[in-house]
C-alpha positions in Angstrom: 5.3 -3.0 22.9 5.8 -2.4 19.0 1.6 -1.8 18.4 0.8 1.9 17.5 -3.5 2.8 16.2 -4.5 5.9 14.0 -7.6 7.2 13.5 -7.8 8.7 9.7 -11.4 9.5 10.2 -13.8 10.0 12.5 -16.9 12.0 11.9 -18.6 11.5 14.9 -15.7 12.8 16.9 -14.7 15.3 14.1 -11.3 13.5 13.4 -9.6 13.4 9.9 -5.7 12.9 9.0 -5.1 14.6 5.5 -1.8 12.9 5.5 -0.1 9.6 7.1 3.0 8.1 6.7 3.8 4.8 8.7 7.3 3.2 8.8 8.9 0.7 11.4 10.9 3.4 13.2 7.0 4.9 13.8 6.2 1.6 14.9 8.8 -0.7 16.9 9.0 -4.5 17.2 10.8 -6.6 15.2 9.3 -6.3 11.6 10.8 -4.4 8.9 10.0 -3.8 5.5 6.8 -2.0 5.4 4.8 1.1 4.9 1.5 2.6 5.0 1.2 5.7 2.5 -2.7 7.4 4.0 -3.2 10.8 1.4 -5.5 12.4 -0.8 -5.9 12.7 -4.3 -6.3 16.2 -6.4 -7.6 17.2 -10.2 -10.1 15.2 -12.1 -13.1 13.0 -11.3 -10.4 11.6 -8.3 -10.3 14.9 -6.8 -11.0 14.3 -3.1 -10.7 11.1 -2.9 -8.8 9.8 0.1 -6.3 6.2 -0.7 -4.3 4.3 1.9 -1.4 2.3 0.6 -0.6 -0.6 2.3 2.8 -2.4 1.7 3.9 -5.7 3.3 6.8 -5.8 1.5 5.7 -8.5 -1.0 2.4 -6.7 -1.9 0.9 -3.2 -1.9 -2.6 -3.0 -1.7 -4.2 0.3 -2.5 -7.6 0.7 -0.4 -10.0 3.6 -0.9 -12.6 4.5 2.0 -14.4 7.4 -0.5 -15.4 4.5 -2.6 -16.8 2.5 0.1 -13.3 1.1 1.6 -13.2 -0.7 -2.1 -9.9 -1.7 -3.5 -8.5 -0.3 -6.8 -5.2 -2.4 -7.2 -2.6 -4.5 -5.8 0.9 -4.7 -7.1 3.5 -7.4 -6.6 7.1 -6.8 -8.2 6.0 -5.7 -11.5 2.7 -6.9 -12.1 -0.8 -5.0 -11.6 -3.6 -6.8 -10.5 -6.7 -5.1 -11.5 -7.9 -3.4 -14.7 -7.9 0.1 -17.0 -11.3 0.9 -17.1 -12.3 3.4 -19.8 -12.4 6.2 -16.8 -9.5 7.2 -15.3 -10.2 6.8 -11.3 -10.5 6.2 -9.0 -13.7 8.1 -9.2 -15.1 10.6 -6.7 -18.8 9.5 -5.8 -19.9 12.8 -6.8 -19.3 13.1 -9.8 -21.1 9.3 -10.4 -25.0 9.5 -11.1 -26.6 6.7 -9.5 -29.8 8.1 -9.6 -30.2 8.7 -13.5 -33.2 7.6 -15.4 -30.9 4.3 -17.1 -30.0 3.5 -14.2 -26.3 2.4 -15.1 -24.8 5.6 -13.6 -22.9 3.2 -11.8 -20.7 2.3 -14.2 -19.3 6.0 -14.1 -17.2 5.2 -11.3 -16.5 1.6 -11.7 -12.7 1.1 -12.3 -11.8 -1.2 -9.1 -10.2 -4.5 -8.3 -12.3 -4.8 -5.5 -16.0 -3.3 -5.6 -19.0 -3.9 -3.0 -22.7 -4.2 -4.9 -25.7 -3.7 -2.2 -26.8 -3.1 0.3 -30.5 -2.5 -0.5 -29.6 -3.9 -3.9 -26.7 -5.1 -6.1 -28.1 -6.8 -9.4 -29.2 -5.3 -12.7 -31.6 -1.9 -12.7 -35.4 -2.1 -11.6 -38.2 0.2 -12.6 -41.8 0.8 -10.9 -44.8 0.4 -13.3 -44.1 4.1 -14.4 -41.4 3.0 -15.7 -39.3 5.1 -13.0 -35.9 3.8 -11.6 -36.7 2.0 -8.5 -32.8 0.3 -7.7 -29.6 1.2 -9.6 -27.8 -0.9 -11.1 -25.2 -2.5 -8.3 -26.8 -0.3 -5.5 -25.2 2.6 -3.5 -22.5 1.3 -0.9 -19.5 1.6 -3.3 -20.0 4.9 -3.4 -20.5 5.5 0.1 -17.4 7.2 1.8 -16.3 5.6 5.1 -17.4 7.7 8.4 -14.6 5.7 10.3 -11.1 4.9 9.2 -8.7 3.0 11.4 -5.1 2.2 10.8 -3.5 -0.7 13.3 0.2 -2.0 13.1 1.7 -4.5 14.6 5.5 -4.5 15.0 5.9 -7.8 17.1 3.5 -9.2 14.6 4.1 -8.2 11.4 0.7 -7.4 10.4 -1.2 -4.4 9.0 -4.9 -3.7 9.3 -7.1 -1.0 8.5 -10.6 -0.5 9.5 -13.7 0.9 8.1 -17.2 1.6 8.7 -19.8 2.7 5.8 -23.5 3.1 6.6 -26.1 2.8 4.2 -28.8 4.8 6.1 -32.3 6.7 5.2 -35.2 7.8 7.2 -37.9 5.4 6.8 -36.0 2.8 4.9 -33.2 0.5 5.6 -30.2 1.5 8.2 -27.2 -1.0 7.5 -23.5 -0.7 8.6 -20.9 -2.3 6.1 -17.5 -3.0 8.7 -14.6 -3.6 6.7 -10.7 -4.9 7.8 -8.3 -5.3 6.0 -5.3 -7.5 7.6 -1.7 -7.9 5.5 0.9 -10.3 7.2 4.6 -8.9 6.7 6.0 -10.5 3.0 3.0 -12.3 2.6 1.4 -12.2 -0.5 -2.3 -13.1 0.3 -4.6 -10.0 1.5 -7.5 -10.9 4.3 -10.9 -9.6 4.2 -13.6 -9.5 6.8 -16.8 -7.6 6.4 -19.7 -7.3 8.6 -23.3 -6.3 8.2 -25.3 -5.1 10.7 -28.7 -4.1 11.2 -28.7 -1.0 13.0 -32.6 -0.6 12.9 -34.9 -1.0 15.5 -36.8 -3.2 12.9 -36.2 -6.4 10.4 -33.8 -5.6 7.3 -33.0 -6.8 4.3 -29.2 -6.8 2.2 -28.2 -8.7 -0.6 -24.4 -8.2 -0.9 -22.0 -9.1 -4.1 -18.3 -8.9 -4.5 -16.9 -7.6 -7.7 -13.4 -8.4 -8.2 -12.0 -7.8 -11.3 -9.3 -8.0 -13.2 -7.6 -7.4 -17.0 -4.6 -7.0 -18.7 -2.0 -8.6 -18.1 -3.5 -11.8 -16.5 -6.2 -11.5 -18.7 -5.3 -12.4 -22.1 -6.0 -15.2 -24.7 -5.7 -18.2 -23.4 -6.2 -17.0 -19.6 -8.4 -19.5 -17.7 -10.6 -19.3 -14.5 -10.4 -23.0 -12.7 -13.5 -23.4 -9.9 -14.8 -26.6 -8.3 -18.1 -26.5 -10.0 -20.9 -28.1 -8.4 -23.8 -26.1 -10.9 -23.0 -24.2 -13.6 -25.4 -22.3 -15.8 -25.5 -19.5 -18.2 -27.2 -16.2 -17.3 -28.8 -16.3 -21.2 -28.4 -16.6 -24.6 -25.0 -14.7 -25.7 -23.5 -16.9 -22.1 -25.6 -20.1 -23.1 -23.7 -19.8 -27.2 -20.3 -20.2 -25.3 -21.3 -22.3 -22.4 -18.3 -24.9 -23.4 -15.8 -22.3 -23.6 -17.3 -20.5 -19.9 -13.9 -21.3 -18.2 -11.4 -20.0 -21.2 -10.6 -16.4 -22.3 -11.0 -15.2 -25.5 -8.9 -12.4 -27.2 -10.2 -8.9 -27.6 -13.3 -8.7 -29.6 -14.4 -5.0 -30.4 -18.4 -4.7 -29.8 -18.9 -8.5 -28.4 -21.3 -8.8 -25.8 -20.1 -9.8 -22.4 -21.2 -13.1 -21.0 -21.8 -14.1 -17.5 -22.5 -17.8 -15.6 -24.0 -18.3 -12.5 -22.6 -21.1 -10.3 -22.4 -22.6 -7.3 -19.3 -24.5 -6.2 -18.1 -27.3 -4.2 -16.3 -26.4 -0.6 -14.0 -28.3 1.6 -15.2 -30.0 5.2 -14.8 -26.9 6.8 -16.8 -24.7 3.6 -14.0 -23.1 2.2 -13.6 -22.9 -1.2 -11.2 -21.4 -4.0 -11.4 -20.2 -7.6 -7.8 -19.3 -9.2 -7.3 -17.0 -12.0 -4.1 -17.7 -14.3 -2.4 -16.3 -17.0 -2.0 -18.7 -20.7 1.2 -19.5 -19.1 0.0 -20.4 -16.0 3.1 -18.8 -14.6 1.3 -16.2 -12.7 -2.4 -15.5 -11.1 -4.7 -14.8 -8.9 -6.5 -17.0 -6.3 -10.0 -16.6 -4.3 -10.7 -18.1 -1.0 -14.0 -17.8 0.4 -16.8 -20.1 2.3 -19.6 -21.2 0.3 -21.8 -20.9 4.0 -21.4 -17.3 3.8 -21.3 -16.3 0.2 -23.5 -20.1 -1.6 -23.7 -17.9 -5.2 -20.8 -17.7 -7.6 -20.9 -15.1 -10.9 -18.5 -15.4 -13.6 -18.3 -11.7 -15.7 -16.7 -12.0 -19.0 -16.2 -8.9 -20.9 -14.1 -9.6 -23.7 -14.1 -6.2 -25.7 -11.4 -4.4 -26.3 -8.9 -3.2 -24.1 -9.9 0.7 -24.6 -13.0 -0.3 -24.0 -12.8 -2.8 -20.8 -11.0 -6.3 -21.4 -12.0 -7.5 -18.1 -13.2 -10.7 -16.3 -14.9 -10.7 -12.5 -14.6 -13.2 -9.8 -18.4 -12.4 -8.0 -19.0 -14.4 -4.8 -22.4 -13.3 -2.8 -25.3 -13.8 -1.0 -27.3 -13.7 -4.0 -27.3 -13.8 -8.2 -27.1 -10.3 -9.2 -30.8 -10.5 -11.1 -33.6 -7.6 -10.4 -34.0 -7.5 -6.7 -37.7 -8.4 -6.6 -36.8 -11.6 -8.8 -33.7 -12.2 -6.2 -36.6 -11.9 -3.3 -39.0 -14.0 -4.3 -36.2 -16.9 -5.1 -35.2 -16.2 -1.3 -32.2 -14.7 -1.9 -32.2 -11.7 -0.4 -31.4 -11.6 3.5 -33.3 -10.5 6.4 -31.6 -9.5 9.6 -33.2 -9.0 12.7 -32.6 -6.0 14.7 -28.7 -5.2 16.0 -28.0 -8.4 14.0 -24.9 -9.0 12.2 -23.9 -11.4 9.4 -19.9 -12.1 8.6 -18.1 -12.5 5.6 -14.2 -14.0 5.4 -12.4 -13.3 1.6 -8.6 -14.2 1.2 -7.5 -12.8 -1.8 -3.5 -14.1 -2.9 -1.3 -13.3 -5.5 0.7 -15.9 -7.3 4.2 -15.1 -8.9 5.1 -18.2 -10.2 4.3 -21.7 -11.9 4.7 -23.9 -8.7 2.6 -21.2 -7.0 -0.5 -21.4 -9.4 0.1 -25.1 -9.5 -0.2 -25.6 -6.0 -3.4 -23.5 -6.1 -4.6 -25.3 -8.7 -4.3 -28.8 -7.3 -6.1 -27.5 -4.5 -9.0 -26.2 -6.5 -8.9 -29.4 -8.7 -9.2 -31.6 -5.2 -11.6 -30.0 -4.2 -13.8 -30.6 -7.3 -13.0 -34.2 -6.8 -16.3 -34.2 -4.3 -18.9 -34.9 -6.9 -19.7 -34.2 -10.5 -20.3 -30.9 -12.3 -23.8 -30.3 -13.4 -23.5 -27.6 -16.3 -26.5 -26.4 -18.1 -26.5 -25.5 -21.6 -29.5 -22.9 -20.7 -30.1 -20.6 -18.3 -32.4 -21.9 -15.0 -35.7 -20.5 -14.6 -34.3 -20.1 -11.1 -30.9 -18.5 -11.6 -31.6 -16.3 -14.1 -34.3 -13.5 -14.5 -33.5 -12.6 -18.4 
């Protein structure tokens, strides 16, 4: 049998792997062609942080259970999908203050491709009456290390997947577990994600979760497009609502421009799914998003146009919710409650196109897809949708 397991982390059994290297000659079975790279980064705000590299042979996919079992890039050949954030990361989640009085401490540590926002909370900063910070901006489980790490390879197969568990616990308040696999197919080029949430409480919960997946230079550049099956589109305010024609277009790098986002929801096949693709001017290479519109019915579109030393980047955000003030998100019934030891489920397919025929093909598919009724775009933002 060419299956082997590896436990990276355990805390509850006091298990941890500072290094990991898996080949096929580890392994056995038929497959060849792969590797998984588990180590630990030293020096700077990375110091500590623990990265597993996993490599199909078409793709390598760099996964990072310090940062909430986020993803910070994937490479394929010579291209880089992800983006240069002004910090250099990834970013140890103590040295990012979540907790300070702006509330924005997130954005400290935000340099991924792939980033979690909830679980309490995931939209813009709230404040009590005293004007003291109530939620953060983006919430807390991206920088919530893993407390279980699990590596699982196939041989006969072909296929890679690592497992992780994050909990976002506190006495009193909520107690949710965030499960997270990761599951790579020998020279395939499209990564599969399934999360679950579970309430671990003895008592009702609430979660609002959001997926920010992001990406720059080089598939973002003038002329870049985002294609999505639209079924509503509006802005999220004013600076969105002055470009609302041009929502679906990249501009070039624009020192001190404001960044623009759209709230959507889009159209999904028979069986839900949905896709969004992401391509270069040239449309001879991208990015495309598969998800169901059941499990994640909201779509955010990030534009941040500024300069490249500044963050040239554009996010991809399907959720549970519109990432507003949670008490706006609440009252518009956004936010969900679980019962307790109840679970929801959440199925992501992020692939990677090298080619015009590849982002063609995604492309029809997105475009037949939007064949299943008219796009209603707004030229405002919904009293609804948007809480600005």
């Amino acid at each position: 049998m060419g299956t082997r397991a590896w436990t990276i982390c355990d805390v509850g059994r006091d298990e941890y792997l500072e290094h990991l290297i898996v080949t096929p000659g580890k392994v056995g079975g038929a497959a060849r062609g792969y590797r998984v790279n588990k180590r630990r980064l030293r020096g700077g705000l990375r110091d500590g942080v623990d990265m597993v590299e996993l490599d199909n042979g078409q793709i390598q996919v760099v996964v990072v259970p310090t940062r909430g079992m986020g993803i910070w890039e994937i490479r394929a050949g010579d291209l880089r999908v992800g983006w240069q954030a002004p910090v250099q990361g990834p970013v140890h989640p103590q040295f990012v203050p979540l907790m300070e009085p702006s509330g924005l401490g997130w954005l400290d540590g935000f340099d991924e491709l792939l980033v979690r926002c909830g679980l309490e909370s995931n939209g813009a900063p709230e404040f009590d009456e005293q004007g003291r910070l109530r939620y953060p901006l983006h919430g807390k489980i991206a920088n919530t290390p893993a407390h279980r790490v699990e590596l699982s390879v196939d041989g006969d197969a072909g296929r890679l997947e690592l497992t992780g568990a994050v909990d976002e616990v506190r006495l009193f308040f909520n107690k949710m577990r965030l499960t997270t696999t990761y599951t790579l197919q020998v020279g395939s080029r499209t990564l599969s994600i399934c999360d679950t949430v579970t309430n671990l409480s003895a008592e009702p919960g609430e979660f609002e979760l959001l997926y920010h997946i992001n990406f720059g230079m080089p598939l973002l550049e003038p002329g870049a497009k985002v294609i999505a099956p639209v079924r509503r589109l509006a802005p999220r305010d004013g600076v969105a609502a002055a470009a609302v024609d041009s929502w679906d277009t990249y501009p070039p790098e624009t020192p001190g421009v404001k960044e623009a986002v759209y709230f959507m929801q889009l159209y999904g096949g028979n069986d839900s799914r949905t896709e969004v693709v992401l391509r270069n001017s040239a449309g001879s290479r991208g990015v495309s998003l598969r998800f169901s519109v059941e499990e994640l019915p909201y779509f955010t579109l990030w534009k941040n146009p500024q300069a490249a030393a500044d963050g040239y980047v554009t996010g991809l955000e399907p959720g549970v919710n519109f990432p507003n003030r949670r008490s706006f998100e609440k009252a518009k019934g956004r936010v969900v409650c679980l019962m307790p030891g109840q679970s929801r489920t959440f199925h992501l397919e992020l692939e990677v196109l090298l080619s015009e025929d590849q982002v063609r093909q995604a492309v029809a598919r997105v475009e037949d897809l939007a064949r299943r009724g008219p796009a209603e775009i707004s030229a405002e933002p919904l009293p609804d949708w948007s809480a600005v």
